[in-house]
C-alpha positions as a Markdown table, in Angstrom:
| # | Residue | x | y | z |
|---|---|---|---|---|
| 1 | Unk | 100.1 | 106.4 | 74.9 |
| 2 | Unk | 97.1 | 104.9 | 73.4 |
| 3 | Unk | 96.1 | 101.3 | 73.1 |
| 4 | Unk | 96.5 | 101.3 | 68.9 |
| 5 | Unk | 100.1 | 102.7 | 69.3 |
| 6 | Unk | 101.1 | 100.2 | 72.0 |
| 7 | Unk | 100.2 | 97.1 | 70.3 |
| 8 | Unk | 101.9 | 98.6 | 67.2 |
| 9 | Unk | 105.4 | 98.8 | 68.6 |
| 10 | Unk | 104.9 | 95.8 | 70.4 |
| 11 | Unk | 104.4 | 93.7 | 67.1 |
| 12 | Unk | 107.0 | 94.7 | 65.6 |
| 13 | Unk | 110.2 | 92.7 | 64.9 |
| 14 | Unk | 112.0 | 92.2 | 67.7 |
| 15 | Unk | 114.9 | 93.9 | 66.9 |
| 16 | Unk | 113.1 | 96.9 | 65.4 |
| 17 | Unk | 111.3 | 97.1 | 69.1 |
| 18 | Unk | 114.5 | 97.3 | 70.8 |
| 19 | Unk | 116.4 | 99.0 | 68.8 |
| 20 | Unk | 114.1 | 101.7 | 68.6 |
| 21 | Unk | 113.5 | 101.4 | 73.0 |
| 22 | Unk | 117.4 | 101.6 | 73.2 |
| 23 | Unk | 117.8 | 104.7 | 71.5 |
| 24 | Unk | 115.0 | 105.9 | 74.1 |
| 25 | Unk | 116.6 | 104.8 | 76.8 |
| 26 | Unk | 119.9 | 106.2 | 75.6 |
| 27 | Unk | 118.4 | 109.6 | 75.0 |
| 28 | Unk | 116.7 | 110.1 | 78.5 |
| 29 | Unk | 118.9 | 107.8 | 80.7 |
| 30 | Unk | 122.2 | 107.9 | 79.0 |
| 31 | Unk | 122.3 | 103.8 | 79.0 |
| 32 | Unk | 125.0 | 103.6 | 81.8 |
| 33 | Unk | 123.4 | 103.3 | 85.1 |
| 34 | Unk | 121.4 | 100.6 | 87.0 |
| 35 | Unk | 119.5 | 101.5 | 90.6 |
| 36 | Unk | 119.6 | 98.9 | 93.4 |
| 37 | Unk | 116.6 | 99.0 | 95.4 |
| 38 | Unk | 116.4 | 96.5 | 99.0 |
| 39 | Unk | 112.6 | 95.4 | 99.7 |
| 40 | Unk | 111.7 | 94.3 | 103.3 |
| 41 | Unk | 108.4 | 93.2 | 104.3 |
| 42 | Unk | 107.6 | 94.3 | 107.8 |
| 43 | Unk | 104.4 | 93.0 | 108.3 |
| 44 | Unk | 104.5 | 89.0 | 106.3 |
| 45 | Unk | 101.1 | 87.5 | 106.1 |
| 46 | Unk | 97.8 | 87.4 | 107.0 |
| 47 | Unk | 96.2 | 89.4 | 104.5 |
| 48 | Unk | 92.6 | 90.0 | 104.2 |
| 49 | Unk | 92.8 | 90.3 | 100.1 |
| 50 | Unk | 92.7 | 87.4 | 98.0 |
| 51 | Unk | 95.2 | 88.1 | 95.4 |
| 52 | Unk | 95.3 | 85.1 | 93.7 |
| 53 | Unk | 99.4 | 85.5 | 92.7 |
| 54 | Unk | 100.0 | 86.1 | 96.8 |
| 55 | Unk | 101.1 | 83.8 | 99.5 |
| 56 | Unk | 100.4 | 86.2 | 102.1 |
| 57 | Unk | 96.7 | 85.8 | 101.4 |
| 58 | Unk | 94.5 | 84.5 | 104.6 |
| 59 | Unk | 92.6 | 83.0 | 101.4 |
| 60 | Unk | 94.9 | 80.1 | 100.6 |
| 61 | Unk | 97.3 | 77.3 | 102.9 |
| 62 | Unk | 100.9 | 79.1 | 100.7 |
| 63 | Unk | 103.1 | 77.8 | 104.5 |
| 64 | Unk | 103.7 | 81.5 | 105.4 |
| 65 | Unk | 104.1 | 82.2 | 108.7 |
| 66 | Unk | 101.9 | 85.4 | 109.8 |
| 67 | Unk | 104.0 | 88.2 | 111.4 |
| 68 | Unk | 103.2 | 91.3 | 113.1 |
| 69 | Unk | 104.7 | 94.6 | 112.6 |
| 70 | Unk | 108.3 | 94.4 | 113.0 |
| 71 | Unk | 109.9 | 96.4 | 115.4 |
| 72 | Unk | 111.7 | 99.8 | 114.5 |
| 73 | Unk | 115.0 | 98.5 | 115.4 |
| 74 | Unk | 114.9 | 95.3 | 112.9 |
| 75 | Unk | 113.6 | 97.2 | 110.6 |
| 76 | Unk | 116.1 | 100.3 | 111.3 |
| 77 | Unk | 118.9 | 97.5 | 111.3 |
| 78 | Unk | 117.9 | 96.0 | 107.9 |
| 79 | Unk | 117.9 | 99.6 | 106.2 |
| 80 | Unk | 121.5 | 100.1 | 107.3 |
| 81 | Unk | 122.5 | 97.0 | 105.9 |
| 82 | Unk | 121.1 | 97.4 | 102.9 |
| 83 | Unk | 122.5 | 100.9 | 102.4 |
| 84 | Unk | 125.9 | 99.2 | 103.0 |
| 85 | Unk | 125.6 | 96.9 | 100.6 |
| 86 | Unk | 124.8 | 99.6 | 97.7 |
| 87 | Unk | 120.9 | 100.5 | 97.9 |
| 88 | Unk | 119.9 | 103.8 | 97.1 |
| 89 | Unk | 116.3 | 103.2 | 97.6 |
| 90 | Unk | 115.2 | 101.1 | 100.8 |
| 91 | Unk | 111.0 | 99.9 | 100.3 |
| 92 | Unk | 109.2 | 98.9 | 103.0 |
| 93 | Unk | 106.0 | 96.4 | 101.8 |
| 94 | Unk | 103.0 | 95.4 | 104.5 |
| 95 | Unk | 100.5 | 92.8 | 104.0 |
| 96 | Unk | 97.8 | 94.9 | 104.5 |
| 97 | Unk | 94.4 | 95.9 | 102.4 |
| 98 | Unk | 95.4 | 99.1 | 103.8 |
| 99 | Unk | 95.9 | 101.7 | 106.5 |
| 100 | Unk | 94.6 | 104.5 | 108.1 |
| 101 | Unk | 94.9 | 107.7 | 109.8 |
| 102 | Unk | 94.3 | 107.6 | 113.5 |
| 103 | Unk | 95.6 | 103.9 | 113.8 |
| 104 | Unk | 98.1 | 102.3 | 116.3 |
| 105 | Unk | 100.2 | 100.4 | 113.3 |
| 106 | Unk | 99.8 | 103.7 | 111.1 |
| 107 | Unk | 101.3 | 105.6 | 113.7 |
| 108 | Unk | 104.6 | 103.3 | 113.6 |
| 109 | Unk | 104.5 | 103.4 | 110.3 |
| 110 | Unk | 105.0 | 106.8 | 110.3 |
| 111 | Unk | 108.0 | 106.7 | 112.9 |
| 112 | Unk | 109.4 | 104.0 | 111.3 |
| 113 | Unk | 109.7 | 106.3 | 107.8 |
| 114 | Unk | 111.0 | 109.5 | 109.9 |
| 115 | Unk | 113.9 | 107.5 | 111.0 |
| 116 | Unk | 114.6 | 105.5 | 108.1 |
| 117 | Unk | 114.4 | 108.6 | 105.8 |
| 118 | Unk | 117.4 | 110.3 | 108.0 |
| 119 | Unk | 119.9 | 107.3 | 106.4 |
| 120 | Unk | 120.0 | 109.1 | 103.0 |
| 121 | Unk | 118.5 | 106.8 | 100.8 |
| 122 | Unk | 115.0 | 106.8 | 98.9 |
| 123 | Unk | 112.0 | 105.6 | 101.1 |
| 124 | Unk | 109.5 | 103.9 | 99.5 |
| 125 | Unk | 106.4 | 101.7 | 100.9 |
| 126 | Unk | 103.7 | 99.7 | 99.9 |
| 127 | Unk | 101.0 | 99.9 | 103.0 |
| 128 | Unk | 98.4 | 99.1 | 100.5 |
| 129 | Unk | 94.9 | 101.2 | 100.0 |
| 130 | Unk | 95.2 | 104.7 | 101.0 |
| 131 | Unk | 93.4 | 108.0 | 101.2 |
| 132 | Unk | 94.7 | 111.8 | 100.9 |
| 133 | Unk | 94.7 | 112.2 | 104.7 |
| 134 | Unk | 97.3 | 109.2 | 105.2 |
| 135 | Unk | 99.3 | 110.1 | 101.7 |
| 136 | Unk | 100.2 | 113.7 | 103.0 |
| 137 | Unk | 101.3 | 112.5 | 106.4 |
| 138 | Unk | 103.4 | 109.1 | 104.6 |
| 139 | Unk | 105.2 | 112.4 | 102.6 |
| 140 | Unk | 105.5 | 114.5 | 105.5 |
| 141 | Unk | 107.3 | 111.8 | 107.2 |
| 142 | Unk | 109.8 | 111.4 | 104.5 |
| 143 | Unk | 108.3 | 108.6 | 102.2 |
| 144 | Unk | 109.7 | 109.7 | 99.0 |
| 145 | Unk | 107.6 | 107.0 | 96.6 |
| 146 | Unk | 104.7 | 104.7 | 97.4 |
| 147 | Unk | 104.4 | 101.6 | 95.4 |
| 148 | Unk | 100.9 | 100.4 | 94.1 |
| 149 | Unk | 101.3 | 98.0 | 91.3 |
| 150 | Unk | 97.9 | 97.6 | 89.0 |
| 151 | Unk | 99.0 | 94.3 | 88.4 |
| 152 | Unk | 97.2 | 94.1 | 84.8 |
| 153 | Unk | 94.0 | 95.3 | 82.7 |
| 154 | Unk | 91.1 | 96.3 | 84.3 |
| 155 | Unk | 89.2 | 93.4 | 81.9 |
| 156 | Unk | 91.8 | 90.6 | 83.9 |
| 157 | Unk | 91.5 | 92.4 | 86.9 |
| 158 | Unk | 88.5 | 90.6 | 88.5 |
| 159 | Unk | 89.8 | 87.3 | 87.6 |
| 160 | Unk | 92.9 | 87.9 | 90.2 |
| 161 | Unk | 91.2 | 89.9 | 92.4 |
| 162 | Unk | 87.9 | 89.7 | 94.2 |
| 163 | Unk | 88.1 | 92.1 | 97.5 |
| 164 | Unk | 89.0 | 94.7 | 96.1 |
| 165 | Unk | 88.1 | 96.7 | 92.6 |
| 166 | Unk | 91.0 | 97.7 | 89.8 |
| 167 | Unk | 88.9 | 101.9 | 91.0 |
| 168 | Unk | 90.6 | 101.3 | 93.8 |
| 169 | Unk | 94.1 | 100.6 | 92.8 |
| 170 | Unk | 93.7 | 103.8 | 90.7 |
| 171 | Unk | 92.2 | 106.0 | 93.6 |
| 172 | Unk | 94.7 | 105.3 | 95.9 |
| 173 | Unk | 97.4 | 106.5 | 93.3 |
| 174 | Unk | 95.4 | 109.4 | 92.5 |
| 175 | Unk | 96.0 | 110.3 | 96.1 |
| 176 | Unk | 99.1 | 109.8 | 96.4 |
| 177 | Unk | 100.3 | 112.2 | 93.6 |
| 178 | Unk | 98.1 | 114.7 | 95.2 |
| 179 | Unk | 100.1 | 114.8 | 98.2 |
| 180 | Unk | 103.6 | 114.8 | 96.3 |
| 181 | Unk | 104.9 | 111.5 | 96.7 |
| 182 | Unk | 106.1 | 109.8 | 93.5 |
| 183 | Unk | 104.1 | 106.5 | 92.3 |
| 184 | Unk | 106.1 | 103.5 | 91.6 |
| 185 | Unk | 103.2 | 101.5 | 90.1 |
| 186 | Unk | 103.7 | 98.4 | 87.2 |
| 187 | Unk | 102.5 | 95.0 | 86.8 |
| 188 | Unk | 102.7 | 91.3 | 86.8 |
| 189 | Unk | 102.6 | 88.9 | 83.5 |
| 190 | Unk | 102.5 | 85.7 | 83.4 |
| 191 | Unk | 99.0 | 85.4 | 85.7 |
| 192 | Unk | 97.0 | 84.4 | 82.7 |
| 193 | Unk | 96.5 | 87.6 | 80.8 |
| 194 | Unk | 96.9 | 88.2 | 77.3 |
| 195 | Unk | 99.6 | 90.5 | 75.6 |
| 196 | Unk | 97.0 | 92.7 | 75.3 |
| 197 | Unk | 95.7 | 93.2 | 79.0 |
| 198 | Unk | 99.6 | 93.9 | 79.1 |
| 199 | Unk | 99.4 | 96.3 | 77.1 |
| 200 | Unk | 96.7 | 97.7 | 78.6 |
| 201 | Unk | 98.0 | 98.0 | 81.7 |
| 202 | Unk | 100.7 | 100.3 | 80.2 |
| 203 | Unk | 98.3 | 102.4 | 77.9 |
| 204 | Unk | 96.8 | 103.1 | 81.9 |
| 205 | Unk | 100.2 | 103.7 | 83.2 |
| 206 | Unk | 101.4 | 105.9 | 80.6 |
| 207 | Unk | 98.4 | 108.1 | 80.5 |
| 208 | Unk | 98.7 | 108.7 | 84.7 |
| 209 | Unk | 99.8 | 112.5 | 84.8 |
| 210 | Unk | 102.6 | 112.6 | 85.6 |
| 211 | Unk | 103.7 | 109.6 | 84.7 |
| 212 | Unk | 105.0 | 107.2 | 87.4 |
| 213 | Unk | 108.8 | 107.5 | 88.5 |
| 214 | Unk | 109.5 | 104.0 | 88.6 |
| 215 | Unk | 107.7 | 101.6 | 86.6 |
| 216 | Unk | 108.6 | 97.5 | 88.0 |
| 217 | Unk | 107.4 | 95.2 | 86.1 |
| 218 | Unk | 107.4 | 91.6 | 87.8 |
| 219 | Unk | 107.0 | 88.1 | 86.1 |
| 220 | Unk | 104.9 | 86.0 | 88.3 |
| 221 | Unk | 106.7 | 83.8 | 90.9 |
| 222 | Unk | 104.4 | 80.9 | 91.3 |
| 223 | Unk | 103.8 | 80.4 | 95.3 |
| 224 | Unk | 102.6 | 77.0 | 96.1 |
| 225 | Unk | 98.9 | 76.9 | 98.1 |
| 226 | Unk | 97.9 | 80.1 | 95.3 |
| 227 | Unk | 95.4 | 79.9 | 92.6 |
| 228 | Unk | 98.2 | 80.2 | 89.8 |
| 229 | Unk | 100.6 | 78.0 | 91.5 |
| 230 | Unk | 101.1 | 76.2 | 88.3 |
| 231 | Unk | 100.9 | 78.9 | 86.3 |
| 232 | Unk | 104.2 | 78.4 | 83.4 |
| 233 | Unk | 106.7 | 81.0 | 83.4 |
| 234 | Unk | 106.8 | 83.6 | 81.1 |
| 235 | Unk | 108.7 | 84.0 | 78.0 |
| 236 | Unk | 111.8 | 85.7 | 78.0 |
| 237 | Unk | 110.9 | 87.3 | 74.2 |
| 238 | Unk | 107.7 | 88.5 | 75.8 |
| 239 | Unk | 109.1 | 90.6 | 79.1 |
| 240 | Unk | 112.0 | 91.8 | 76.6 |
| 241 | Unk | 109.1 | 93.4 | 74.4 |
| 242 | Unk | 107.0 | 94.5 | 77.5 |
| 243 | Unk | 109.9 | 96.3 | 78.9 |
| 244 | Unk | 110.9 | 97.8 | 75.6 |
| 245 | Unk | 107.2 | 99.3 | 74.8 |
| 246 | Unk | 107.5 | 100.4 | 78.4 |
| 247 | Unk | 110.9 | 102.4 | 77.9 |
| 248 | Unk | 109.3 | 104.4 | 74.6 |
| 249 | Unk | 105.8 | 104.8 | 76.3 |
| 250 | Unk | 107.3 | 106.2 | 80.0 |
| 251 | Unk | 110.4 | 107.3 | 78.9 |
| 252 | Unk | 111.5 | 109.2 | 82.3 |
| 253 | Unk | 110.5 | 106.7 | 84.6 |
| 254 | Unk | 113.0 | 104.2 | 86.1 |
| 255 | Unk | 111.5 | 100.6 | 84.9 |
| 256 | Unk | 112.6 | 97.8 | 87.2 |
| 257 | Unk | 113.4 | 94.5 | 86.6 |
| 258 | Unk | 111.1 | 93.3 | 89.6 |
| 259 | Unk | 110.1 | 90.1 | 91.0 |
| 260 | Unk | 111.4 | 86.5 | 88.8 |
| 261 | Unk | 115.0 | 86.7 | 87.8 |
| 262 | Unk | 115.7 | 83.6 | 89.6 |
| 263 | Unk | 113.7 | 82.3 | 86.9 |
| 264 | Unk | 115.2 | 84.5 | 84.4 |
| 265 | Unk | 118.9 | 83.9 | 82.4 |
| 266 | Unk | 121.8 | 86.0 | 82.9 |
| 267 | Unk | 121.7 | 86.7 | 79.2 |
| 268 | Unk | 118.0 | 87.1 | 79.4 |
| 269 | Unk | 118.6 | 89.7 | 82.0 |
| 270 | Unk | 121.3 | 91.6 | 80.5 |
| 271 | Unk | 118.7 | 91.4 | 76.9 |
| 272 | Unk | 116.0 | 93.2 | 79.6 |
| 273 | Unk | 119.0 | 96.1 | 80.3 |
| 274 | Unk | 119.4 | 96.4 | 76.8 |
| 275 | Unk | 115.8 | 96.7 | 76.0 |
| 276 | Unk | 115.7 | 99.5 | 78.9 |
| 277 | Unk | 115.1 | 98.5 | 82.4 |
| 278 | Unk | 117.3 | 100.5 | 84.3 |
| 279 | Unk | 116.8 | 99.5 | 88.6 |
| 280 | Unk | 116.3 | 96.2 | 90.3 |
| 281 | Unk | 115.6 | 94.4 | 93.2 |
| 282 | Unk | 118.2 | 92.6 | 94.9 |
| 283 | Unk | 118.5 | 91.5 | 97.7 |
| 284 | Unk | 118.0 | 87.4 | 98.9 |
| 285 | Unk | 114.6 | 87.8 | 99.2 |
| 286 | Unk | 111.3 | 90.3 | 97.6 |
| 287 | Unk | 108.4 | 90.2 | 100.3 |
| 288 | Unk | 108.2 | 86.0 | 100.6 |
| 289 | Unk | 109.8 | 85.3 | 97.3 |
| 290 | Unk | 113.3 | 84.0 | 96.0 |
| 291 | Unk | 115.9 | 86.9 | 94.1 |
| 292 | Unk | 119.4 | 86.4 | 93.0 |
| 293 | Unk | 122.4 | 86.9 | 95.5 |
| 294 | Unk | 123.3 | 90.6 | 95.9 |
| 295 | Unk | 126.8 | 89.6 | 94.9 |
| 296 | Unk | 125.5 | 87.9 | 91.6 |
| 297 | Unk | 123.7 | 91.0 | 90.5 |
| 298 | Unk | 127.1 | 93.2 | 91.0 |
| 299 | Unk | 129.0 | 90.5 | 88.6 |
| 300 | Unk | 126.7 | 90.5 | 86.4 |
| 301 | Unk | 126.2 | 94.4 | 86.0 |
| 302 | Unk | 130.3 | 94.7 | 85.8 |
| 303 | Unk | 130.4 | 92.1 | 83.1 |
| 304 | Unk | 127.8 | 94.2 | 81.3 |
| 305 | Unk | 129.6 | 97.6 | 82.1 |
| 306 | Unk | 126.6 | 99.2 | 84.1 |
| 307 | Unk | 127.5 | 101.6 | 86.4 |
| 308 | Unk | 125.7 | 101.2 | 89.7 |
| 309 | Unk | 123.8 | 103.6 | 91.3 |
| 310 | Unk | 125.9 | 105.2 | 94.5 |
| 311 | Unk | 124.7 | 107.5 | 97.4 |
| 312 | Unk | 126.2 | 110.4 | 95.7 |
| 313 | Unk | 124.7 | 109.6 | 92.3 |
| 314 | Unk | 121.1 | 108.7 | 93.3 |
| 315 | Unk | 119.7 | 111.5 | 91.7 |
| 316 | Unk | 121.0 | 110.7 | 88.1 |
| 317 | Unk | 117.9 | 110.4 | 86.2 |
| 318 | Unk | 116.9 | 111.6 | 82.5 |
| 319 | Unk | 119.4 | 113.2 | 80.6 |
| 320 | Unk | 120.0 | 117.1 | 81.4 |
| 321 | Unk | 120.5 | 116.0 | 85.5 |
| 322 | Unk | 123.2 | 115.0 | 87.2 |
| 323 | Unk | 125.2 | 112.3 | 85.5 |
| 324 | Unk | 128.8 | 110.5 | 85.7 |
């Protein structure tokens, strides 16, 4: 969807926006039904980029402790946990500008995936930069999506980023829908950007083909020892209407309710459902930052009458599939 037609339904009345995102979301998604996802970072720290939103930066003093790879049977025992507590997608996130083929820690990677992926939930990773060669092993292993967030415009991009180009965000998810895998890719608001390098970032999204499957869109949590550290926090009206022009303009993908609802209202959140986000994080931790209690995010989805995603469901998805 173009630029023109993204900033038209974004400035809209409110209420038009939604109203028009919720019969979206009702029409490919049937409304009912909210995915839990579990994020564990298995390598913390120590990164070479300087991603000015990230504590795990080697750039800046954030008071993260830098950890190696963990080992397969933390990370094996974290997967089963999470799968007991209701996830039907398990992500595994490295501090890393990337990996490659060949390599000692690519090569765990891989086993870890083979034997996570025989627990019956969704595999998903964020390894940073790759190629083709290391996306078609990551899907022979099992890795059903790999996450690669753009994080905004390509205008903003060099003002949060200096190691790496916006290209390269794009060419690694160009190879990874050559090899099969799904992209989860979205954004973060609240760096700095205008509402429209926002809504730039989802003109870009929504013109990948295909689209991504899962769309997160995550308000900055400010990390202390960052650039943005005391960047505000973002207006609930504004992720409402991000997340609605994101529901008309990807209308199949799942779009998560990512990193920030600490800092986010119950009723804020349950506007966001509304307005068509359809998965979140939970968890008591994403990567190095704070999320709400597991158990909180059940009340609150039974108070709102969202199903929650089971094993035996986790293939619900647009209307015409498997639904109950």
């Amino acid at each position: 969807m173009n630029f023109d037609r993204l900033h038209t339904l974004y400035h809209q009345p409110l209420f038009d926006l939604i109203s028009r995102s919720r019969a979206v979301h009702l029409e490919h998604w049937r409304g009912k039904s909210v995915q839990r996802c579990s994020l564990l970072s298995i390598k913390t720290g120590g990164c070479s980029e300087d991603c000015a939103y990230c504590a795990q930066s080697a750039h800046y003093s954030t008071g993260i402790e830098r950890e190696d790879l963990l080992p397969l049977e933390r990370i094996l025992s974290a997967a089963k946990q999470a799968r007991a507590q209701g996830a039907t997608r398990f992500c595994m996130g490295a501090a890393w500008r990337g990996v490659h083929d060949g390599t000692d820690k690519f090569e765990r990677v891989l086993e870890t995936v083979r034997e996570v992926s025989q627990l019956g939930m969704e595999v998903c990773v964020t390894l940073g930069q790759i190629g083709d060669d290391e996306a078609v092993k990551l899907k022979a292993a099992g890795v059903t999506a790999y996450n690669h967030n753009i994080d905004t415009s390509p205008d903003f991009y060099p003002r949060i980023v200096s190691t790496h180009t916006f290209q390269d965000r794009v060419d690694t998810i160009r190879a990874v829908q050559r090899s099969g895998m799904s992209v989860c890719s979205g954004g973060i608001i609240g760096m700095g950007e205008s509402v429209d390098d926002r809504l730039h970032m989802l003109e870009i999204l929504s013109e990948f083909d295909p689209q991504p499957e899962s769309v997160p869109i995550n308000c900055l949590m400010t990390m202390p020892g960052t650039p943005l550290a005391d960047a505000p926090p973002v207006d609930i009206f504004d992720l409402v209407r991000l997340i609605a022009v994101a529901r008309i303009a990807i209308p199949r993908a799942r779009v998560r309710l990512a990193a920030g609802r600490t800092r986010i209202t119950r009723e804020g959140q349950a506007f966001c459902f509304f307005a068509g986000a359809n998965s979140i994080f939970f968890g008591d931790k994403l990567l190095t930052a704070e999320n709400p209690a597991a158990t909180a995010d059940v009340k609150l989805l039974r108070e709102l009458g969202l199903r929650i995603d089971s094993h035996e469901t986790r293939n619900c998805g647009p209307a015409g599939l498997v639904s109950r």
